[in-house]
C-alpha positions as CSV (number, residue, x, y, z in Angstrom):
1,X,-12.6,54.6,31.1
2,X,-13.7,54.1,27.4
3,X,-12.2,51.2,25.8
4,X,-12.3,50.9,22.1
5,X,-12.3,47.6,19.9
6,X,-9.4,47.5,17.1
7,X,-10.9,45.9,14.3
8,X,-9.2,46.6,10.8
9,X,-10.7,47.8,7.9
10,X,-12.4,46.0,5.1
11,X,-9.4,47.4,3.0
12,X,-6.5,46.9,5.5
13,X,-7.6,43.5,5.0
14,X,-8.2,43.3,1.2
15,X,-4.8,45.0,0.8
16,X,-2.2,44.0,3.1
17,X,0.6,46.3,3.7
18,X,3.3,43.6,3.2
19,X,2.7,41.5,-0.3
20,X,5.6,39.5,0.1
21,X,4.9,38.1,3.1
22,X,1.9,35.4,2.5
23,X,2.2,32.7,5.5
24,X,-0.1,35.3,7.6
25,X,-3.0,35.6,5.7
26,X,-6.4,37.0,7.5
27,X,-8.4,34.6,6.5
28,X,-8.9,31.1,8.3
29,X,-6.4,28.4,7.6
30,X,-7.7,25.5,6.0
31,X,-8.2,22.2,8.4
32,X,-5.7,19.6,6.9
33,X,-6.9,15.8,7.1
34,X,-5.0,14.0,10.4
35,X,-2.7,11.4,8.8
36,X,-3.7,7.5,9.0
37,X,-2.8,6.1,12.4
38,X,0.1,4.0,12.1
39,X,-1.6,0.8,14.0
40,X,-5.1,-0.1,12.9
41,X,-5.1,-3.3,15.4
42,X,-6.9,-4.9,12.9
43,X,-4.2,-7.9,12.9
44,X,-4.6,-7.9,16.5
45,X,-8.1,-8.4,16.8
46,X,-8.3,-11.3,13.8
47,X,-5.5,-13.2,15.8
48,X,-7.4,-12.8,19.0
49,X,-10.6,-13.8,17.6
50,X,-9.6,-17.3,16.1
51,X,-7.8,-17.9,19.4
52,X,-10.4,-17.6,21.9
53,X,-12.9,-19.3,19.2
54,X,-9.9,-22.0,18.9
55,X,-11.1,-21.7,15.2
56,X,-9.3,-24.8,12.9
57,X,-7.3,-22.5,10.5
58,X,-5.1,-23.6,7.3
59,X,-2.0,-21.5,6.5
60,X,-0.6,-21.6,3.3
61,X,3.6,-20.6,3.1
62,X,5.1,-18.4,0.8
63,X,6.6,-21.7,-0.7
64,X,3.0,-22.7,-1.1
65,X,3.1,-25.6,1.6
66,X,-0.4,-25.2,3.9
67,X,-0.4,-26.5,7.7
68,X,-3.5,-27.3,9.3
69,X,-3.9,-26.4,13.2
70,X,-5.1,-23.8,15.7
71,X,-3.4,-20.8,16.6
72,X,-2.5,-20.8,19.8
73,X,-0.8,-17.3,20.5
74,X,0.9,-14.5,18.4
75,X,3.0,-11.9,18.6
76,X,4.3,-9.2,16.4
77,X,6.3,-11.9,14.0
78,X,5.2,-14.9,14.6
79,X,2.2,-17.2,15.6
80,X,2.4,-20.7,16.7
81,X,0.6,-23.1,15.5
82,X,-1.0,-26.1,16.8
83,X,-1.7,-29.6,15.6
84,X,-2.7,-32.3,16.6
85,X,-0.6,-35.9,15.7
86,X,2.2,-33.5,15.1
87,X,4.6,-30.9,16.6
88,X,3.5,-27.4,17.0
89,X,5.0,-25.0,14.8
90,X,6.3,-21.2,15.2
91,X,5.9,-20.2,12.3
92,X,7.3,-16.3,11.3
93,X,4.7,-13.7,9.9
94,X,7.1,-13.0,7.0
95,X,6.8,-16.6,5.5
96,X,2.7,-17.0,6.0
97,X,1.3,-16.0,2.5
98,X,-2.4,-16.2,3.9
99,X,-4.8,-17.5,6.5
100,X,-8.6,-18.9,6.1
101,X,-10.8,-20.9,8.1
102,X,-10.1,-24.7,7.8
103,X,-13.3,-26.8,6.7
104,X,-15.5,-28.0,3.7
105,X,-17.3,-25.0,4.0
106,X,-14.2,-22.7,3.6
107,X,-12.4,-25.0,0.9
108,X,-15.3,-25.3,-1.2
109,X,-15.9,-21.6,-1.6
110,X,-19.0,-20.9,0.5
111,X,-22.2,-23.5,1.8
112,X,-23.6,-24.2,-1.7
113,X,-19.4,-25.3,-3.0
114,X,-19.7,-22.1,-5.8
């Protein structure tokens, strides 16, 4: 039995027989960039860290009133905050402008205070 190999011509390929058809092309498509994932877990991990370190952390409102405590657990939107010689909070995600690291070090900008 003799098989033969169909392989098409340098000008079947150069020329295709239908022009207005151009979503099959012979050549290799090109490799489109995956989109972002939608969850980095980057939140996650910055929660869990300064839990299990029981890191003292400030957090400053959107009304620009700060609490001072530890976090004691989160979830997608809230934390809850403890203190000590006052009530916990539960405080909701949507109202915390930012976090840092209570201390001198962290108010006064870095070891040196510049």
């Amino acid at each position: 039995m003799n098989r033969k190999l169909f392989r098409p011509t340098l000008t079947e390929i150069k020329e295709p027989t239908n022009n207005s058809s151009r979503s099959h092309t012979s050549g290799p498509q090109p490799h489109k960039k995956p989109a972002p994932p939608e969850q980095t877990h980057a939140e996650n991990f910055y929660w869990i860290k300064q839990m299990q370190a029981r890191t003292p952390v400030v957090v400053t409102l959107t009304d620009g009133e700060t609490l001072h405590g530890t976090v004691e657990w989160y979830d997608r939107d809230c934390i809850k905050l403890t203190r000590s010689g006052s009530p916990n909070l539960l405080i909701y995600k949507q109202f915390i402008k930012y976090v840092y690291k209570d201390g001198e070090d962290a108010s006064m900008g870095g070891v040196n205070g510049q």
